[in-house]
N, C-alpha and C positions, 0 to 999 in steps of 0.2 A: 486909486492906488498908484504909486511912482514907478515907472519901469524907466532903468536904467539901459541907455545900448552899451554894447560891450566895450567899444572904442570909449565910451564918456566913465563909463565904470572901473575901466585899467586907468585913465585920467585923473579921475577922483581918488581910486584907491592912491595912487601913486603921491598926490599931490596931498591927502589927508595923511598922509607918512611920512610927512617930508623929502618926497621925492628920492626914496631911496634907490642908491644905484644900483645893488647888489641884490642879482634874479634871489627868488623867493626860494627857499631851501637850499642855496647855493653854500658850499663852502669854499672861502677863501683858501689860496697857499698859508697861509698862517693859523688855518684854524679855527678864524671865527664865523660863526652862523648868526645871521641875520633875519629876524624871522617877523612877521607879520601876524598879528592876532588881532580879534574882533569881537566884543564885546556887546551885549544887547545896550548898556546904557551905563552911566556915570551916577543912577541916583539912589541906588542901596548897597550892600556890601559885597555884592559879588565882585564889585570895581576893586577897591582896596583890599580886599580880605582872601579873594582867588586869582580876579586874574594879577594885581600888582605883587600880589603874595608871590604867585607862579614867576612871575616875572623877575622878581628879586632873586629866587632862589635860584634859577637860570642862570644869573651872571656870577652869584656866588660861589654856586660850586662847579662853576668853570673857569676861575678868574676873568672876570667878563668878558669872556669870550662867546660867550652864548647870549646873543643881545634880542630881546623882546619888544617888539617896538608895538603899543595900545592903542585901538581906537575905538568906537564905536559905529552900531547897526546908521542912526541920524547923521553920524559927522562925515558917510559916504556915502547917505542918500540910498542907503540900501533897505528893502520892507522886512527881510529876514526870510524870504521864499527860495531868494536864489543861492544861501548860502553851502549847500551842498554842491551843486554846481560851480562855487568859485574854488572851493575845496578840493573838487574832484581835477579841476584841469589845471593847481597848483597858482592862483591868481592871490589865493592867501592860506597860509599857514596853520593857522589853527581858529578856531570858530565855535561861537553860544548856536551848535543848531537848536531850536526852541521846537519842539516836538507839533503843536499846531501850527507852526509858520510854514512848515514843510508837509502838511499833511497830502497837499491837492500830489506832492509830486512822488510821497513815499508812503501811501494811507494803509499801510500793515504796520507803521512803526506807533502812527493814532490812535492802535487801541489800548496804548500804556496810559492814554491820557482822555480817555471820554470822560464827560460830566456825568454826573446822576451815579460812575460805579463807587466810588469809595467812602467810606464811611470815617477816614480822618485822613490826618499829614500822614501816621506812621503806615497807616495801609497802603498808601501812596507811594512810600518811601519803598517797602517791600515789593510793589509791584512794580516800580523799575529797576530796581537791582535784579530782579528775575525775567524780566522782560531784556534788558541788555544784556547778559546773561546767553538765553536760550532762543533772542529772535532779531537784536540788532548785529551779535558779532561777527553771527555766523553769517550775514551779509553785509559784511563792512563795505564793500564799493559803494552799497546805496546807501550810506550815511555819507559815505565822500573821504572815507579813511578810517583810522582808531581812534576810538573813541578811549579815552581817559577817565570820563568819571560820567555819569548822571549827576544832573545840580537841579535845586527847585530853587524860584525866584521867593515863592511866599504862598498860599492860599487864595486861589482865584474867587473874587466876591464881582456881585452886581453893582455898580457905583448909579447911581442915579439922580435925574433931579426932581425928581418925582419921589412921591410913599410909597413903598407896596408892601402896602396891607394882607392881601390877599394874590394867590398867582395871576387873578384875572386882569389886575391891574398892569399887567405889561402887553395888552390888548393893544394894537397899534401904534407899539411902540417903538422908537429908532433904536439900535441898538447897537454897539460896535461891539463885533466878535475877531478872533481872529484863528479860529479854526472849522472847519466844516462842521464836526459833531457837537461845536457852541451852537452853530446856527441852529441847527436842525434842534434842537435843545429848548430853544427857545421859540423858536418860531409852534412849538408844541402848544406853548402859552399865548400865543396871538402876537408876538411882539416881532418888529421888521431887523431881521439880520443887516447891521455894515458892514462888511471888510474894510480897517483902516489899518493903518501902520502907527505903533505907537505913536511918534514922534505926533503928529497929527491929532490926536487924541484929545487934549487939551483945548486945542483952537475947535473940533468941531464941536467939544460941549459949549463952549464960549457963546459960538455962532449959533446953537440952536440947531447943527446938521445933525447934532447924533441926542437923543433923549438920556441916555446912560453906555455904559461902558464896562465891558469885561478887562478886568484889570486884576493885579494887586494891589494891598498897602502899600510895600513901599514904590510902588510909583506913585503911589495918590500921594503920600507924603510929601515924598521927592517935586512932587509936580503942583504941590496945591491945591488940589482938584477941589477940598473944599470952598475956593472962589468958584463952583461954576455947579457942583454939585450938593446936594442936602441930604441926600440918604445912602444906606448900603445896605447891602443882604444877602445871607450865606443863602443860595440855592444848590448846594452841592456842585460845584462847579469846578473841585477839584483844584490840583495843584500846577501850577503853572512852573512848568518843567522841560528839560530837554539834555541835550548831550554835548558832551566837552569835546570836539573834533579835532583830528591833526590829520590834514592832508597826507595820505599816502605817500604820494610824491613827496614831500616834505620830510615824511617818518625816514624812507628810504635812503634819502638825500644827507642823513644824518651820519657822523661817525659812528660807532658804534659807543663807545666810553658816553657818548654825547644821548642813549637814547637810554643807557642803564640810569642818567642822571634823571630823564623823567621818569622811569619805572620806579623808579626810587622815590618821587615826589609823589605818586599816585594815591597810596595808601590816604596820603594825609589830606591831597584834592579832594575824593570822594566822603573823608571825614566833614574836611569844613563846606563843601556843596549843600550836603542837606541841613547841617547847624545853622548856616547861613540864611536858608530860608524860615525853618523854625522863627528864630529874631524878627527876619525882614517882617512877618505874622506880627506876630506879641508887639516888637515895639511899637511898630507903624499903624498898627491898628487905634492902638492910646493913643497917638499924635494926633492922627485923625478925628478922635472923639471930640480931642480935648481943643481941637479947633471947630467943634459946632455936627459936625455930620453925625445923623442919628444914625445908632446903628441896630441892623435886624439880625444877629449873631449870637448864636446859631441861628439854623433855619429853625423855623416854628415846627411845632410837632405833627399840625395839619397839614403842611405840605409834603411831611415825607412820604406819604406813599404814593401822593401825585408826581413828585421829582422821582422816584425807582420806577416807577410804570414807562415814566417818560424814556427813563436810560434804555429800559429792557425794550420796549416797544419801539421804538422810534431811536433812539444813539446808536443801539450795539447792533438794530437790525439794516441802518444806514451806513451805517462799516463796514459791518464785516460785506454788504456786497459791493464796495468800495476795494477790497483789503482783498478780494478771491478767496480760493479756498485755503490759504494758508489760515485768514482773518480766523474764522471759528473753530479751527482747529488747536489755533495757537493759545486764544481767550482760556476754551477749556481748558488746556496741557497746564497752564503756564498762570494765569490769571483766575480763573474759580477757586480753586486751592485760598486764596489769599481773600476773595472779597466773598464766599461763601455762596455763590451760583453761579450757572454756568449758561452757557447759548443753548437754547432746544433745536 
C-alpha cells in the first residue's frame, strides 16, 4: 500500500489543484471561498451527479463566489486511510470518507458496514441513516468534521478470475479486500486477504497478484475488469459506503450566508447519494454481463446460512472487540432494530 509523507502529500495535493494559492477555508476580502474536495474516483456517477452537481450549485448560489475545486483519491496518490486526518488538520476541505478505508483508525464507525449483516440495498440504506444519526455525529471530530450526507458507491460483489461454485472454492485464494471485517469475512472461507488501494486493482488482477477482488460494478465497468476477470458473486458483502465530510476547520472558516447555502443543498445530496448508488448496481451490473462476465447474483440459497454464521461468528464478534464497548452496545440500540438480530 502507498504511504504518502506529509511534506510530499501538501506537494501533490497542492500541485493536483493547480497550485492554489488561497489556504484552504480561507476567505478572501471580497468574499470568495476557495475550497478543495476529494473524490474516490471519476468512473460512476457520484463524479457528475454529487460531487460536480455540489459543485455547480456552490458557485450558483453565490455568484461564483464559492469555488469548488475536484480531484480525486489516485490523482494524489492517496489510499483513502488518511483522509480523516487531512480533514481534521484542514489540508482539504471536504472528502468521500469510505467507511472501510478508515476502519483500522475509527473501527466503531465499521459496524454500519460489516459483510454477512444485511439482507439488501434498502436495509443498508436504513442502517446508515441511523447509524450517522446516533453514532457518527455525536463524534464528529473522529470523522474529521460534518458530515453532510451518507452515499453508497453500488453493492459490493466478489470479482474473480476463477468460478465459485461452491464457498470452498475460495480455498487459497488472493483476494483484495479493503476493510478489516472483508478480510476476516473471507478468510472464514480459506481465501488470502489483500489490502490494495483501488487505483491498483486492476494492474494486480492483470499481473496475477491478486485472484479476485472486492469491489463494485461500477468500478468494474468503469475499469473493465472484464479483461482480467470472468466471474462475480453476491456473498453478501454488502454495500460499499461511507460519509460526505467537511472539515471542521473549513465549516467554521465559512461565512455564515455561505454555510445556510450547503444546508440548503443537503436535503437533495442525501437524496441523490443513495439513488446514485441503486443505478451505479442495476446499470453496471448489465454492462458487465453483457461483456462476457458470468454472474452468481444473487448469492445461492446454499450459501446463506454459511455467509450469517460467518457475519455472527466471526465479523461482528471481530468488531465489536475492535470497536470497545461502545461496538455492541451501539449494533444492539441502533442496528438489530433494522437487520432483525442482535450481539449475545
Amino acid at each position: 500500500m502507498m504511504h504518502v509523507g506529509k511534506p510530499a502529500l501538501i506537494g501533490a495535493l497542492l500541485l493536483g489543484l493547480g497550485g492554489l494559492a488561497v489556504p484552504s477555508g480561507a476567505v478572501a476580502q471580497d468574499a470568495q471561498v476557495q475550497w478543495r474536495g476529494v473524490a474516490l474516483q471519476r468512473l460512476d456517477l457520484h463524479w457528475p451527479e454529487r460531487w460536480e452537481w455540489f459543485q455547480g450549485q456552490l458557485a450558483e448560489k453565490t455568484d461564483g463566489q464559492f469555488r469548488l475545486e475536484l480531484v480525486t483519491f489516485p490523482e494524489l496518490g492517496l489510499t483513502g486511510s488518511e483522509l480523516i486526518r487531512l480533514l481534521s488538520t484542514g489540508l482539504l476541505d471536504a472528502a468521500d470518507v469510505v467507511t472501510g478505508y478508515v476502519s483500522g483508525e475509527v473501527p466503531l464507525f465499521e459496524g454500519v458496514q460489516l459483510p454477512g449483516v444485511y439482507e439488501d440495498y434498502d436495509q443498508a440504506q436504513r442502517g446508515y441513516e441511523t447509524w450517522l444519526a446516533n453514532v457518527v455525529e455525536p463524534r464528529r471530530q473522529a470523522v474529521g468534521g460534518k458530515v453532510l450526507t451518507t452515499f453508497a458507491f453500488a453493492s459490493q460483489f466478489l470479482w474473480t478470475k476463477f468460478p465459485v461454485n461452491e464457498l470452498s472454492d475460495l480455498q487459497g485464494k488472493k483476494i483484495r479486500v479493503f476493510a478489516k471485517a472483508q478480510a476476516d469475512y473471507l478468510a472464514n472461507f480459506g481465501a488470502e486477504p489483500v489490502n490494495l488501494p483501488l487505483a491498483d486493482v486492476y494492474s494486480a488482477l492483470h499481473l496475477g497478484t491478486v485472484d479476485g477482488t472486492v469491489t463494485g460494478p461500477e468500478f468494474a465497468a468503469g475499469a473493465k475488469l472484464w479483461e482480467v476477470v470472468t466471474h462475480v458473486a453476491d456473498l453478501r458483502l454488502g454495500v460499499g459506503a461511507g460519509f460526505m465530510v467537511v472539515s471542521e476547520q473549513s465549516w467554521q472558516g465559512l461565512p455564515e450566508e455561505y454555510r445556510a447555502v450547503i444546508d440548503e443543498l443537503v436535503p437533495e445530496l442525501r437524496q441523490r447519494a443513495w439513488d446514485i448508488g441503486r443505478r451505479n448496481t442495476e446499470d453496471n451490473l448489465k454492462v458487465v454481463v453483457e461483456n462476457g462476465i458470468e454472474a452468481t447474483i444473487p448469492a445461492k440459497d446454499t450459501w446463506r446460512e454459511p455467509l450469517q454464521q460467518a457475519a455472527l461468528d466471526v465479523v461482528l464478534a471481530g468488531w465489536a472487540e475492535r470497536a470497545g464497548p461502545d461496538g455492541k452496545t451501539s449494533f444492539n440500540e441502533y442496528l438489530a432494530p433494522i437487520v432483525g438480530y442482535s450481539m449475545e
